[in-house]
VOKEDO-310352 format. One record per atom (N, C-alpha, C): residue number from 1; residue in one letter; atom name; x, y, z. Coordinates in steps of 0.1 Angstrom, whole numbers. Each point is the difference from the previous one (the first is absolute). Example, Ala and Ser with C-alpha at 12.3 -4.5 7.8 and 13.67 -1.06 7.14 Angstrom:
# VOKEDO-310352
> n:res:atom:x:y:z
> 1:A:N:132:-57:78 .
> 1:A:CA:-9:12:0 .
> 1:A:C:9:12:0 .
> 2:S:N:-4:11:-7 .
> 2:S:CA:9:11:0 .
> 2:S:C:-8:11:8 .
END
This chain:
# VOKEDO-310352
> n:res:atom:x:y:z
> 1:X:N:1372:772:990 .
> 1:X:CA:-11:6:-8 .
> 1:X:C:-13:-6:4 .
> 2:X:N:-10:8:-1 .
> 2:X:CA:-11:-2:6 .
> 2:X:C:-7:-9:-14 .
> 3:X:N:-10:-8:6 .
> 3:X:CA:-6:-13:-11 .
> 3:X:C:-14:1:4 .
> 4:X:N:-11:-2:-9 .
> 4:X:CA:-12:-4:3 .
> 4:X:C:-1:-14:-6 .
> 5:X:N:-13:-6:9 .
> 5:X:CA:-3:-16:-2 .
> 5:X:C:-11:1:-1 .
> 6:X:N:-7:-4:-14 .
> 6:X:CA:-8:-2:-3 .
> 6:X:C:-9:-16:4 .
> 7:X:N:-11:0:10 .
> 7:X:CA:-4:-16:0 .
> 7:X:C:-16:2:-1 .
> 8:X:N:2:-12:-14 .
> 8:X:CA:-17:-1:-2 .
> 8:X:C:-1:-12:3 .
> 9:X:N:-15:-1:5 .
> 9:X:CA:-5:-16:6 .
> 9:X:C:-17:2:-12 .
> 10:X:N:2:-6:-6 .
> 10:X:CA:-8:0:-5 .
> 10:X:C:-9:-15:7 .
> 11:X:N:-16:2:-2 .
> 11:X:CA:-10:-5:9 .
> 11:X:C:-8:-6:-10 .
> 12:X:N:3:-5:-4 .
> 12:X:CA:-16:-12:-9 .
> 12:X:C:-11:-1:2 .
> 13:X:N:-2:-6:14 .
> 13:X:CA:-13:-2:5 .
> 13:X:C:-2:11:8 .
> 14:X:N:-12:11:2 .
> 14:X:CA:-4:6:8 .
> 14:X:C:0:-3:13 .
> 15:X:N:-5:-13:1 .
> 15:X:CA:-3:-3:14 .
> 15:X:C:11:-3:9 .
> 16:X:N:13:-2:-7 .
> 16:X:CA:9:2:6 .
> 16:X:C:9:14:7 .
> 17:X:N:-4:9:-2 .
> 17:X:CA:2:12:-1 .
> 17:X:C:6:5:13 .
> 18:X:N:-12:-6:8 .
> 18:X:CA:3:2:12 .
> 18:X:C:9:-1:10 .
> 19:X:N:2:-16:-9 .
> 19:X:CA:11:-5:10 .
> 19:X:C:13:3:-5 .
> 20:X:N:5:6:-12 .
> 20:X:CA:10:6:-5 .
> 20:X:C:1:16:9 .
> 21:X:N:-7:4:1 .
> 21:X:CA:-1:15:3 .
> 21:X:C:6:-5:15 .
> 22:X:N:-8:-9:10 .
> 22:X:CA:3:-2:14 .
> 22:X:C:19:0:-1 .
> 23:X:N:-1:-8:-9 .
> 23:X:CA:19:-8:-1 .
> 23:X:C:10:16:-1 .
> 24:X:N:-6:8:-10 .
> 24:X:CA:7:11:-4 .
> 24:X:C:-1:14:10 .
> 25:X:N:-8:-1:5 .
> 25:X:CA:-3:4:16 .
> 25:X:C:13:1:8 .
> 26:X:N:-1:-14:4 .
> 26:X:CA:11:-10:9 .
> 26:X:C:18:6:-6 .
> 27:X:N:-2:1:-19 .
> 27:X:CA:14:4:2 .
> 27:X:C:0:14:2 .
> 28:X:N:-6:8:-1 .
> 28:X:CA:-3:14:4 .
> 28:X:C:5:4:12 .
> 29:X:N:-8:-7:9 .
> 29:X:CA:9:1:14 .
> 29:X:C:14:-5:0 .
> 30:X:N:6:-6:-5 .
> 30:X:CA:18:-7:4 .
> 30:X:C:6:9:-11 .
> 31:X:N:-2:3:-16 .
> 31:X:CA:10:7:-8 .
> 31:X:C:4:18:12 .
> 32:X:N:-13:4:1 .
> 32:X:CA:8:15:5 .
> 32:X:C:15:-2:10 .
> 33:X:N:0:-11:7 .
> 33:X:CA:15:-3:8 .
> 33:X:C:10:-6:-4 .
> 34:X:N:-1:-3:-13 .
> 34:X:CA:11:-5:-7 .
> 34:X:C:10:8:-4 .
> 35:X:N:11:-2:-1 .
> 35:X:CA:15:14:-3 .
> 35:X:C:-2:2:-12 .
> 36:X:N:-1:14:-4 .
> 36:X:CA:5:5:-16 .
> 36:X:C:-17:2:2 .
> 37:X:N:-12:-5:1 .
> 37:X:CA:-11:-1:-2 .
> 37:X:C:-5:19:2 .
> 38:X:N:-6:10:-14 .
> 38:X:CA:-5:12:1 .
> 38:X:C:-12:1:3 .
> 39:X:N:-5:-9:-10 .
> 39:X:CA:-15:4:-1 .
> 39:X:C:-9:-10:-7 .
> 40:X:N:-12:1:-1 .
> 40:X:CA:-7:-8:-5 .
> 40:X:C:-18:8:-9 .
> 41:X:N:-2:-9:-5 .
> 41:X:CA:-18:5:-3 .
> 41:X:C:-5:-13:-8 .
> 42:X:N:-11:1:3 .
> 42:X:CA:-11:-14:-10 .
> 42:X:C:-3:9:-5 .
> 43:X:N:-8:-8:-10 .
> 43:X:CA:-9:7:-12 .
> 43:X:C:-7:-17:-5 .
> 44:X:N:-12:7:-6 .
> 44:X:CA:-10:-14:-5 .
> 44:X:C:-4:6:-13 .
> 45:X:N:5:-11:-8 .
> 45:X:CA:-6:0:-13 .
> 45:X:C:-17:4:-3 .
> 46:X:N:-5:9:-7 .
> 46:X:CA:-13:5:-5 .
> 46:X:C:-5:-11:-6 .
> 47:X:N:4:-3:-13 .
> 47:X:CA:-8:-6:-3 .
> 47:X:C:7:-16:-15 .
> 48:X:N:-4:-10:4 .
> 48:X:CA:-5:-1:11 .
> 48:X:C:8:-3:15 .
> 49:X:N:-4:-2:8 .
> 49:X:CA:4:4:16 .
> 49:X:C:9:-14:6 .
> 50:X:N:4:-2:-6 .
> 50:X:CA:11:-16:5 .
> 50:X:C:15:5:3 .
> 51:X:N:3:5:-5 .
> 51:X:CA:14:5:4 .
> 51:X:C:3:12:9 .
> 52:X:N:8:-7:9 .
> 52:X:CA:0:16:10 .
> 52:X:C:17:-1:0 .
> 53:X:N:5:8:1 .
> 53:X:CA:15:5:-2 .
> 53:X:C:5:7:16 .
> 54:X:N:10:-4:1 .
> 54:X:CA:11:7:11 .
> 54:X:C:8:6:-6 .
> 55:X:N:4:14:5 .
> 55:X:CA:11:5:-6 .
> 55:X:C:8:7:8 .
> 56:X:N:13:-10:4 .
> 56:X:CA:4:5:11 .
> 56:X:C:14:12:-9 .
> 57:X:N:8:10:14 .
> 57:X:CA:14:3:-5 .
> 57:X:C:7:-6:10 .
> 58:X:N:13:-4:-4 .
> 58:X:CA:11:-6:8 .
> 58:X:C:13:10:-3 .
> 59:X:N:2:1:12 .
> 59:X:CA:18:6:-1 .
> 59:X:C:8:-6:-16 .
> 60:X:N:0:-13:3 .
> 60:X:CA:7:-6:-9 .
> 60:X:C:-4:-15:-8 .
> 61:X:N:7:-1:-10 .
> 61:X:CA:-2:-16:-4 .
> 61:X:C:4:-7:15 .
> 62:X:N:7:-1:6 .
> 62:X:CA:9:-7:9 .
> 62:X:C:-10:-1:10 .
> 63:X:N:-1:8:4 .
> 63:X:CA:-12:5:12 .
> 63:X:C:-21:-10:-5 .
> 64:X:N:-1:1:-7 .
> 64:X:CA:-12:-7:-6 .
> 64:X:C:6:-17:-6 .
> 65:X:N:9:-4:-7 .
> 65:X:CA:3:-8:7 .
> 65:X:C:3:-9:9 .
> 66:X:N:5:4:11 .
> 66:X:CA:-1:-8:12 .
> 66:X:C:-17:-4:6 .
> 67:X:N:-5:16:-1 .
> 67:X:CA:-17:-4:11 .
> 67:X:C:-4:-10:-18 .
> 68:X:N:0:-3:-12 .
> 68:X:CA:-5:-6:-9 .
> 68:X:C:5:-20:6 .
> 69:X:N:13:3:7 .
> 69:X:CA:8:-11:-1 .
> 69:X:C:-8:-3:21 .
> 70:X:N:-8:3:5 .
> 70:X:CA:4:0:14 .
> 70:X:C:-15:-12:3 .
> 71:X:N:2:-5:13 .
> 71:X:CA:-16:-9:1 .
> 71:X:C:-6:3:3 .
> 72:X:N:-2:16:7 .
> 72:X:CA:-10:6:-1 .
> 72:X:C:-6:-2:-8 .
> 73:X:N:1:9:-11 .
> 73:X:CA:-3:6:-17 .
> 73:X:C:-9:-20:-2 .
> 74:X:N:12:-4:-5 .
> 74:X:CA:-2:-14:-5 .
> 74:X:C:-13:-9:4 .
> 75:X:N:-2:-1:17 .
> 75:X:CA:-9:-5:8 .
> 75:X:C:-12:2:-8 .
> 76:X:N:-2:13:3 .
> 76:X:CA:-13:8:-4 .
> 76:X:C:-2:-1:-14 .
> 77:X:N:12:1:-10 .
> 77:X:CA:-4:1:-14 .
> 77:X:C:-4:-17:-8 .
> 78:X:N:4:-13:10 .
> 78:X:CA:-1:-10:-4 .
> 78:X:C:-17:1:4 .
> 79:X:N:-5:2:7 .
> 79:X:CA:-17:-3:6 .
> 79:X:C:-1:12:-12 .
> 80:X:N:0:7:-4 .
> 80:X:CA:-4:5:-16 .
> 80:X:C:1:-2:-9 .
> 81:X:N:11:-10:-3 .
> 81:X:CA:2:-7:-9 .
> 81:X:C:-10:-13:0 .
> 82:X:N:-6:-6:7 .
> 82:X:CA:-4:-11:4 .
> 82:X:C:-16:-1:-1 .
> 83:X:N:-2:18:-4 .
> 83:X:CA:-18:3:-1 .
> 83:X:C:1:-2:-13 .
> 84:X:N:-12:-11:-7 .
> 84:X:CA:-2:-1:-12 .
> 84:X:C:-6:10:-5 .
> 85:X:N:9:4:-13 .
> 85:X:CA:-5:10:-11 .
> 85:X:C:3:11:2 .
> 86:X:N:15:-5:13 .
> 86:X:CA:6:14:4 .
> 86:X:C:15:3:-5 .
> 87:X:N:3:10:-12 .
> 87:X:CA:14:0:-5 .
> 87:X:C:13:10:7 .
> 88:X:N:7:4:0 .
> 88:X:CA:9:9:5 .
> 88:X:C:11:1:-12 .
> 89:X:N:-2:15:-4 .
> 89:X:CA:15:5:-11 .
> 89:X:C:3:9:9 .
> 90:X:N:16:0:-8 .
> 90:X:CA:9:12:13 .
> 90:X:C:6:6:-13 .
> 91:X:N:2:13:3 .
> 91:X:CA:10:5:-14 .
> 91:X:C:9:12:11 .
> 92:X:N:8:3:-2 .
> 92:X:CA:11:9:5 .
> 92:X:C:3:13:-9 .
> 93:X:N:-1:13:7 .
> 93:X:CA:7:14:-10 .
> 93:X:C:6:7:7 .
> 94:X:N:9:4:-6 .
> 94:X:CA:7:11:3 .
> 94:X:C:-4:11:-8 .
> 95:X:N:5:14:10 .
> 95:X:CA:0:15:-11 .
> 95:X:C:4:-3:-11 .
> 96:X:N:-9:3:-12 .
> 96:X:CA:8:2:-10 .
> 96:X:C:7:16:-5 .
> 97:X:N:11:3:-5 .
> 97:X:CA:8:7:-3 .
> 97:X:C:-10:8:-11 .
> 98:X:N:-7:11:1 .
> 98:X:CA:-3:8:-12 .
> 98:X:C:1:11:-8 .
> 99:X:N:19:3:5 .
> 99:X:CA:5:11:-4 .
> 99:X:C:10:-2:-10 .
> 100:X:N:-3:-10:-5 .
> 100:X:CA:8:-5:-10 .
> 100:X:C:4:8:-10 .
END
């Protein structure tokens, strides 16, 4: 069953922005060749403007997983972890059922 991944990086300081966006870039190019990997899109919070979100679809839990577990992913997401005032939440969904 197909799953979307929700990732917000929320940005504190403005002036960091940049160099978050550069990093998020970076994984843009390596997620599309990862197995199970559909699709993707950003989006940037209006207002105010600190949070920009990924929202990828994966084949599977299993499949998102592994590229979440791989050093690719990790490399990159540690030097984003490591920008002050830079946060990362992940939340996971599935279809929900509404023919209940």
């Amino acid at each position: 069953m197909a799953i979307k991944v929700f990732i917000k990086r929320i940005c504190e300081d403005a002036g960091k922005e940049k160099e978050l966006i550069s990093l998020v870039r970076k994984i843009r190019t390596i997620v599309p060749l990862q197995p199970g990997y559909l699709s993707s899109r950003y989006v940037k919070k209006i207002d105010p403007p600190k949070d920009i979100v990924a929202i990828s679809t994966w084949d599977s839990l299993e499949d998102w997983q592994k590229w979440y577990e791989s050093e690719e992913r990790s490399d990159v997401q540690s030097k984003i972890d490591a920008i002050p005032g830079v946060k990362t939440v992940y939340e996971i969904y599935e279809d929900a059922k509404t023919d209940i």
